[in-house]
C-alpha positions as protocol buffer text, in pm:
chain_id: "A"
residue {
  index: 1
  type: UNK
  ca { x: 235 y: -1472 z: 4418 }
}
residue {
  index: 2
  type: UNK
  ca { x: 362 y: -1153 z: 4563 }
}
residue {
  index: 3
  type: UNK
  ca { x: 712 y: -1048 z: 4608 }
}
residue {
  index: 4
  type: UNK
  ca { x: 810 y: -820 z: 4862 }
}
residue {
  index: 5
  type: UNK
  ca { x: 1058 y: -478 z: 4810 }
}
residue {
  index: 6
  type: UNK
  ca { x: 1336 y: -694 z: 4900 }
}
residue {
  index: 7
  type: UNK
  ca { x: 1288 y: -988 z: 4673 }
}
residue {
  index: 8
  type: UNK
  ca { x: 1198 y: -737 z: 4412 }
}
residue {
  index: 9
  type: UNK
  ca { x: 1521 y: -520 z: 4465 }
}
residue {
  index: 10
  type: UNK
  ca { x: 1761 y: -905 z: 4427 }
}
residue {
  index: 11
  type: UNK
  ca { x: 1553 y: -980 z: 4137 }
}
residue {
  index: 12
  type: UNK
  ca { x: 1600 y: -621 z: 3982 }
}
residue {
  index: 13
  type: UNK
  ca { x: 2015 y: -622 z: 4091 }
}
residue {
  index: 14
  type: UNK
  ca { x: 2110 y: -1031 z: 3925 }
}
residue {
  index: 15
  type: UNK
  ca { x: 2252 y: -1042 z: 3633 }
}
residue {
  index: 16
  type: UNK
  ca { x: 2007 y: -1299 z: 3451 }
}
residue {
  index: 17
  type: UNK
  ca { x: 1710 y: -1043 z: 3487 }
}
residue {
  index: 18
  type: UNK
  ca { x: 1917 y: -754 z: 3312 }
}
residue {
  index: 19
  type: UNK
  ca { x: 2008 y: -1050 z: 3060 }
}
residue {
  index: 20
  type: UNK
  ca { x: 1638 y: -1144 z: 3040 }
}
residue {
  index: 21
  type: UNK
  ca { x: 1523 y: -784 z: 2995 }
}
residue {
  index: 22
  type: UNK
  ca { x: 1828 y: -705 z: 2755 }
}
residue {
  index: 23
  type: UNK
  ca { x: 1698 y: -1050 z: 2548 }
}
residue {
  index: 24
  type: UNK
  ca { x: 1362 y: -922 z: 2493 }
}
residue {
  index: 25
  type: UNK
  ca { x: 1377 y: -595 z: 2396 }
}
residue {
  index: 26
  type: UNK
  ca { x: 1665 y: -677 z: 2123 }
}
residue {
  index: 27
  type: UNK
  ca { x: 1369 y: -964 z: 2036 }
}
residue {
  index: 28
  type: UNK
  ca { x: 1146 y: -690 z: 2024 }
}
residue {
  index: 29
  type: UNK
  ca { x: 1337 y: -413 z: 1836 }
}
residue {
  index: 30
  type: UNK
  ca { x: 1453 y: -689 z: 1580 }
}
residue {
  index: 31
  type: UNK
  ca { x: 1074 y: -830 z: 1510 }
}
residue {
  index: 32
  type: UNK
  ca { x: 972 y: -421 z: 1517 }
}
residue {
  index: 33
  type: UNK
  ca { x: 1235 y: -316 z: 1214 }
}
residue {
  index: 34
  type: UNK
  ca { x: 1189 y: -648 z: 1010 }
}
residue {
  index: 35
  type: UNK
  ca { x: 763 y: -543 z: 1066 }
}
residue {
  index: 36
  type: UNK
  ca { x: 770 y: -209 z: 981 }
}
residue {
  index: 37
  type: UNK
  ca { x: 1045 y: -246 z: 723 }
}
residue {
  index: 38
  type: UNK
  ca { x: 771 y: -511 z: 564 }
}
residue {
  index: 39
  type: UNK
  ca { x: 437 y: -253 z: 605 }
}
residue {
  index: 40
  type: UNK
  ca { x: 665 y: 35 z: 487 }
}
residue {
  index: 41
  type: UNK
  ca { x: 829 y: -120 z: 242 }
}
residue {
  index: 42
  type: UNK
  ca { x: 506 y: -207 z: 81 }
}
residue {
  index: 43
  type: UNK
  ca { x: 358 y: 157 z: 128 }
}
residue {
  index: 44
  type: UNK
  ca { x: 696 y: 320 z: -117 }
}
residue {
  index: 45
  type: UNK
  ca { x: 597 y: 27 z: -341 }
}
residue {
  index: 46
  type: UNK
  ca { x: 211 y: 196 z: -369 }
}
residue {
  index: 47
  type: UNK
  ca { x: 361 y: 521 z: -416 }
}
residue {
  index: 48
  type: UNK
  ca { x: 638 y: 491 z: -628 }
}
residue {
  index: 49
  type: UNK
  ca { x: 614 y: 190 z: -816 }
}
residue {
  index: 50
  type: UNK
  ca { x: 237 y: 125 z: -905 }
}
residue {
  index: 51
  type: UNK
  ca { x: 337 y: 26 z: -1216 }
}
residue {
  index: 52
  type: UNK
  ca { x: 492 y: -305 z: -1089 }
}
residue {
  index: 53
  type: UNK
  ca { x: 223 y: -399 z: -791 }
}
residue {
  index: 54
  type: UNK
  ca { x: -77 y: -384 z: -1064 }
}
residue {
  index: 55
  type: UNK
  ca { x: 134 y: -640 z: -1306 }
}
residue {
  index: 56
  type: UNK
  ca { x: 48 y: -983 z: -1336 }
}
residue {
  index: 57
  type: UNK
  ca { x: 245 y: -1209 z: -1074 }
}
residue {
  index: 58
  type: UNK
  ca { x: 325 y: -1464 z: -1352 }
}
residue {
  index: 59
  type: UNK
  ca { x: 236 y: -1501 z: -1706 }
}
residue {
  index: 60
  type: UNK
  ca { x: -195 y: -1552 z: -1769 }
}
residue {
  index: 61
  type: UNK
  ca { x: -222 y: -1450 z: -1391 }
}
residue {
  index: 62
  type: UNK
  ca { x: -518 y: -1250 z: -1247 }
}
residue {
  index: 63
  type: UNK
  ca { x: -317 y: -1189 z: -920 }
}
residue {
  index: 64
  type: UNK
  ca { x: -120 y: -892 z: -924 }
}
residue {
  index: 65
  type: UNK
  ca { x: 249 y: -855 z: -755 }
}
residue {
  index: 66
  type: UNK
  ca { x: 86 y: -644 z: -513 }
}
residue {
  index: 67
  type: UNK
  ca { x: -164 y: -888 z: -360 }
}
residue {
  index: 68
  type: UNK
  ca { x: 144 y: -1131 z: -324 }
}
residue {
  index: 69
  type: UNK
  ca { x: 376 y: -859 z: -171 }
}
residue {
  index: 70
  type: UNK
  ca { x: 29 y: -768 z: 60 }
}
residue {
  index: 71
  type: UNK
  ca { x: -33 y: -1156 z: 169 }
}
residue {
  index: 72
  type: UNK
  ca { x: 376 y: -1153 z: 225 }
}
residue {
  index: 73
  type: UNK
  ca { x: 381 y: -900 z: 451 }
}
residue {
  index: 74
  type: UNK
  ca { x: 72 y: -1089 z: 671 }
}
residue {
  index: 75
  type: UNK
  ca { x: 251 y: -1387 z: 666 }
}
residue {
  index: 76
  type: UNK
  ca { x: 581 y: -1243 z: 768 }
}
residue {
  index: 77
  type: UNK
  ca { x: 395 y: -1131 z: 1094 }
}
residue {
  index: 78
  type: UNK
  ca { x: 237 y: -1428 z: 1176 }
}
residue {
  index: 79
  type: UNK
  ca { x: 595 y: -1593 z: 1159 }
}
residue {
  index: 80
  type: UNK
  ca { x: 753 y: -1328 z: 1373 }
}
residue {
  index: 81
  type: UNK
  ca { x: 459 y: -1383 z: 1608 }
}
residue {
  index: 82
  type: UNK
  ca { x: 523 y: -1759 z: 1604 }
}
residue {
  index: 83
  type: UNK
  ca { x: 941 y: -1654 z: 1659 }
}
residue {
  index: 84
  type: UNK
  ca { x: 843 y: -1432 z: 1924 }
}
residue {
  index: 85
  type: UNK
  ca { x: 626 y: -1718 z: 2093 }
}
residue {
  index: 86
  type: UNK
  ca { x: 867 y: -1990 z: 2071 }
}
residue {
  index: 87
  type: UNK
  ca { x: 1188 y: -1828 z: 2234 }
}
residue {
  index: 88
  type: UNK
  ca { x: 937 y: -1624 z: 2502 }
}
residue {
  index: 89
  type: UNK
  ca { x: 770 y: -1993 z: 2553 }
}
residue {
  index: 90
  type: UNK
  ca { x: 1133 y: -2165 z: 2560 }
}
residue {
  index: 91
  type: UNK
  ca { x: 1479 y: -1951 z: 2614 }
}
residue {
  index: 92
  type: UNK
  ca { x: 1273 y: -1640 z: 2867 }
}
residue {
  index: 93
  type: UNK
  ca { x: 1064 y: -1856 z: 3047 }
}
residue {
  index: 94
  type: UNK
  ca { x: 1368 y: -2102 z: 3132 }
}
residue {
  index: 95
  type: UNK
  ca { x: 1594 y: -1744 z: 3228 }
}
residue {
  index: 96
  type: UNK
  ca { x: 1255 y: -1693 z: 3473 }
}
residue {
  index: 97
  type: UNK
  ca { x: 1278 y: -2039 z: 3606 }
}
residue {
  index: 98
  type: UNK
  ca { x: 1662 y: -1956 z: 3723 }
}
residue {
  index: 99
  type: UNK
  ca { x: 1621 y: -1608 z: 3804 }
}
residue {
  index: 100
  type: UNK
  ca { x: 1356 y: -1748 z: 4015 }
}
residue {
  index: 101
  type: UNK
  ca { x: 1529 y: -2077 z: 4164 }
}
residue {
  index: 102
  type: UNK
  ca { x: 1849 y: -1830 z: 4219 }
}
residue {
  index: 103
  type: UNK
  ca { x: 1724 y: -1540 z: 4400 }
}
residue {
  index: 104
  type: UNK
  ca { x: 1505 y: -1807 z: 4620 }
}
residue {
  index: 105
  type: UNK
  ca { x: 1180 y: -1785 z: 4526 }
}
């Protein structure tokens, strides 16, 4: 489907595509400073507090506090990937729809 200047220009002007794009990026900047808090968070830990990632993660335990703190910080990104998914999937592709169905597409 193509849109022509005009279409585009009534899209760009409605107020549900400035809430759209204002939806995402907060999405976006949220998911970015919970990530990199995660990855950097873990990178002080390897550089000030070796000590504690290379202890035992409970009592007779081969696995360190680091390797749970690494798998963690994985996990943590495949849920914000899942987050991101669901309300992209659900809440912006429903904005679409009636951005869409109001500008007369």
């Amino acid at each position: 489907m193509t849109l022509n200047a005009s279409a585009v220009s009534r899209i760009r002007e409605h107020a549900k595509f400035r809430e759209l794009v204002d939806e995402r990026a907060r999405l976006g900047r949220v998911s970015m400073v919970i990530v990199l808090g995660a990855y950097f968070g873990l990178i002080a830990l390897v550089a000030l507090r070796p000590d504690l990632l290379r202890s035992a993660a409970w009592a007779g335990s081969v696995t360190t506090v680091g390797v749970i703190f690494a798998i963690a910080v994985i996990v943590a990104g495949w849920g914000l990937t899942w987050l991101y998914v669901r309300v992209a999937n659900d809440r912006f592709e429903r904005l679409t729809g009636e951005l869409l169905g109001e500008v007369g597409q």
